[in-house]
N, C-alpha and C positions, 0 to 999 in steps of 0.2 A: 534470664541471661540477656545481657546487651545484645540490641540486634546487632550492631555491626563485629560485635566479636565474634556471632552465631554465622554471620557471613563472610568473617576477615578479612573484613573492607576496611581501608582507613578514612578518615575525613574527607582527601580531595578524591577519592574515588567513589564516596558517598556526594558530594559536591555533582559529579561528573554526573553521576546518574540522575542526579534531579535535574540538572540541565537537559539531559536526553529526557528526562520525562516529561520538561516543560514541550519540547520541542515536539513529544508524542501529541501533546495538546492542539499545537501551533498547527503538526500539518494534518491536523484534520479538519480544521475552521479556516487553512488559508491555502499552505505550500507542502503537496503529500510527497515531494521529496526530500525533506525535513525526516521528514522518518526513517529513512535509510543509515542515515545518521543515530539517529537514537538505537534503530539496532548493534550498528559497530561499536557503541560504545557499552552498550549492556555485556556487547559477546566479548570486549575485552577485559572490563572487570569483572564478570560472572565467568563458570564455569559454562562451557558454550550449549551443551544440552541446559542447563537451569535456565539461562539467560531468558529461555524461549519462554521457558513457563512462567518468572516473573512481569517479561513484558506483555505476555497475553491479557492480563486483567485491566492493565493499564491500557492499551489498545481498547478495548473493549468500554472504559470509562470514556476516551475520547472519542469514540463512536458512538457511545449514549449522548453526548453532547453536540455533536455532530448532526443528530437524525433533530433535535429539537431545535438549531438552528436553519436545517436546508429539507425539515420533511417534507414540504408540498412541493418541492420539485423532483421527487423520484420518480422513475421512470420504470414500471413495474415491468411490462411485456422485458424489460432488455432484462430484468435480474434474474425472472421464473426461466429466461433461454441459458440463463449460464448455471444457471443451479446445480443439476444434474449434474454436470463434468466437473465442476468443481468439490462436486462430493467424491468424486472418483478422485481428483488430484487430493483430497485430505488425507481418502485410506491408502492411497500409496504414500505419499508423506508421512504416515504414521509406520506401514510398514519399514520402511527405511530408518526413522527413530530408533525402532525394536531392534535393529541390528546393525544400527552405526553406535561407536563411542564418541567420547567424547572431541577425541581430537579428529575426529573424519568428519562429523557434526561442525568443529569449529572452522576446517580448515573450507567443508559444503555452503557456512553461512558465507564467509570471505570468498568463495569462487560465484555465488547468487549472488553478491554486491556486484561485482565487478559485470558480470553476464546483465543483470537491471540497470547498472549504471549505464551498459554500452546500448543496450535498446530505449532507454528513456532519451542520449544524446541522439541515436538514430531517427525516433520517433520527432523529436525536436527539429530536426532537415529536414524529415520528411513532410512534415505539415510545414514545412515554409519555402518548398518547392514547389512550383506549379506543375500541373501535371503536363508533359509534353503530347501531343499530339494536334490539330485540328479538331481532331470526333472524339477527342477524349469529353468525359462529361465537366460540367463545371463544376469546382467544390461547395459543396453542399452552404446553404448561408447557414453560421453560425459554425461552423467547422473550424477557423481560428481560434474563433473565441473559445470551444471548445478545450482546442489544445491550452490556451489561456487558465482552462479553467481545470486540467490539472494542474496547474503549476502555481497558478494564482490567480489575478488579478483579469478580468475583463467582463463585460457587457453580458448579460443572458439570460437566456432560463430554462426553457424545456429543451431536450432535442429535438433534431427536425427528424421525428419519429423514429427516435433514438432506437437504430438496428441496424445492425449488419447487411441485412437483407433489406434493407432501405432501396436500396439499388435497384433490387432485383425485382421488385414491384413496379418500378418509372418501367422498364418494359417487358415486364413477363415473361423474362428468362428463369427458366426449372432451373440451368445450371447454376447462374448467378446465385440464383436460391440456396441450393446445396450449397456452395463456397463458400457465403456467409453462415451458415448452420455448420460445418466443416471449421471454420473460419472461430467462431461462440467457444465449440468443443475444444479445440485446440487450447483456446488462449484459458478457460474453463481450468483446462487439467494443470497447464503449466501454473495458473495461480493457485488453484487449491495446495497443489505440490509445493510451490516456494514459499506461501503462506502459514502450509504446517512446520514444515522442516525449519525457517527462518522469519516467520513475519513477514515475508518480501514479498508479499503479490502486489501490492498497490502497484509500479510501475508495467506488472503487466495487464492491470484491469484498465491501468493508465492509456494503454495504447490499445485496448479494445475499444473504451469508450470513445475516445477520439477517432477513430475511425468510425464510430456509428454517429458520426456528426452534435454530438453534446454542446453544448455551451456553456458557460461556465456555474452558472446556478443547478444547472441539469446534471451536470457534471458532478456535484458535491451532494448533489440531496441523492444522487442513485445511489454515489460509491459509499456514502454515510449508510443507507440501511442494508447495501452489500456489505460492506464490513462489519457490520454490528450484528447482519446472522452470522456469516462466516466464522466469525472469530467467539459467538457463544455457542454455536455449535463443535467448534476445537477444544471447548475445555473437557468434554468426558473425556474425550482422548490425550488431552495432555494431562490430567491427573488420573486413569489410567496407565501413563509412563512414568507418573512420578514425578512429572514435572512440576506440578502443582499441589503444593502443601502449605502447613504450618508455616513454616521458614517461608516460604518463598509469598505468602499471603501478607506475614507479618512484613514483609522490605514494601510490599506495592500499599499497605497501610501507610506507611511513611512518605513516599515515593506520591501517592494521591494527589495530595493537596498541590503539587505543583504543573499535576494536569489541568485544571481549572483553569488556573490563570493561563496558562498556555492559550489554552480555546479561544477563551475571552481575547487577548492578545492577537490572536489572529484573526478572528475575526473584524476586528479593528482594523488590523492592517490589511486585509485581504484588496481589496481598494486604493490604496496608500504604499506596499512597498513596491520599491526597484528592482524589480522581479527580477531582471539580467542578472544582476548582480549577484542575488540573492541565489540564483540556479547554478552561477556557473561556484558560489564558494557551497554550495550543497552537495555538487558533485565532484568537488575537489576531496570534501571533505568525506565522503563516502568511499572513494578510492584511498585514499591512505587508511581509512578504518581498513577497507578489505583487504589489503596489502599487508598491515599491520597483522589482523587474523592467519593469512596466509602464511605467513612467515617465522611469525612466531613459536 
């Protein structure tokens, strides 16, 4: 049987998704809010539980590509501190699966667009505000660049001892300690959670990292082998629901070959685009996706 008659898709809605597929590629080599985008449009022309399961392998190709680009700048202590909670935010996200349909699923992907999009703009203020006080401490060097270095383009490599608790070591406050560990757990759960249920944690791994002061090489080689466990460890549980089968194997067979080039593609540009510009039509275009789901 024709794939796309097994999918009842037509040509530009087959069109659509390899553009979102190339764009899976793109923001994992250059711009990871690129991807927010390629979810909206899988969950508009998939059924919005399948969606998830078709984009997961594909995700998971741009993350294999990802880790062989940016492996020597991961930053291991920050990924073994998120582990843990973010195993906890996948089996409630999977619980939630088990007992959402379809249209509560589609309508949960469309309200985590909208909830990601308002913390990645917030996140974006936030790191371009100084921080007010006198005795406030200074921002960590490479903390720009960091935020840079979700979104694209700047200067870097490792973090400056890419942690939370970064802080909390310059002067040996317990509490500071716990707030960052409190601080890991938090953003942990909430990613595991909007990861299983929608693919959407990068914008919240987005603003962990950048507060543990990343740069932009550090920034890509962590979130590359964070997302490439994360997301192979979601597949028992999403072909456990179903999400992942025959059909939905045979579209990401197709669907492939335009991850590739994405990658390559961004990584070329990674350097090279107009980041501005390129942020403020990512998040335009992420808000009419989730609006679109919403409402439909």
């Amino acid at each position: 049987m024709n794939m796309m008659t097994l999918w009842h898709i037509s040509g530009w809605e087959f069109a659509a998704l390899a553009l979102a597929a190339l764009l899976v590629g793109f923001s994992k080599t250059a711009v990871s809010g690129a991807n927010t985008v390629s979810l909206a449009v899988f969950a508009a022309v998939l059924p919005a539980r399948a969606s998830t399961g078709v984009l997961l392998p594909l995700l998971i190709a741009g993350d294999v590509l990802a880790v062989l680009t940016y492996r020597r700048h991961a930053h291991w202590p920050t990924l073994w501190r998120l582990f843990p909670a973010v195993g906890v935010g996948v089996v409630l996200g999977t619980l939630f699966l088990v007992r959402a349909g379809d249209g509560i699923v589609r309508t949960s992907i469309g309200a985590i667009l909208l909830l990601m999009t308002g913390i990645t703009l917030w996140r974006r203020r936030a790191a371009g505000r100084p921080e007010p006080g006198p005795e406030s401490k200074p921002e960590p060097e490479g903390a720009r660049d960091g935020a840079a270095g979700a979104e694209g383009p700047a200067d870097g490599g490792s973090p400056e001892h890419g942690s939370a608790e970064r802080g909390a070591g310059a002067d040996g406050s317990a509490v500071a300690t716990r707030a960052g560990r409190t601080a890991a757990g938090a953003y942990g759960v909430l990613g595991g959670f909007t990861t299983m249920v929608a693919n959407a944690g990068g914008p919240v791994m987005s603003m962990y990292l950048l507060s543990a002061g990343f740069r932009k090489l550090g920034f890509l080689g962590t979130s590359a082998f964070f997302f490439l466990i994360v997301n192979v460890s979601k597949v028992p549980f999403s072909a456990a629901l179903g999400l992942i089968d025959g059909r939905s194997l045979l579209l990401d067979a197709a669907l492939l070959v335009f991850v590739v080039p994405g990658a390559f593609i961004g990584k070329w540009a990674v350097n090279r685009i107009n980041q501005q510009l390129f942020d403020r039509l990512v998040v335009a275009a992420t808000v009419v996706g989730a609006l679109e789901l919403l409402l439909s």
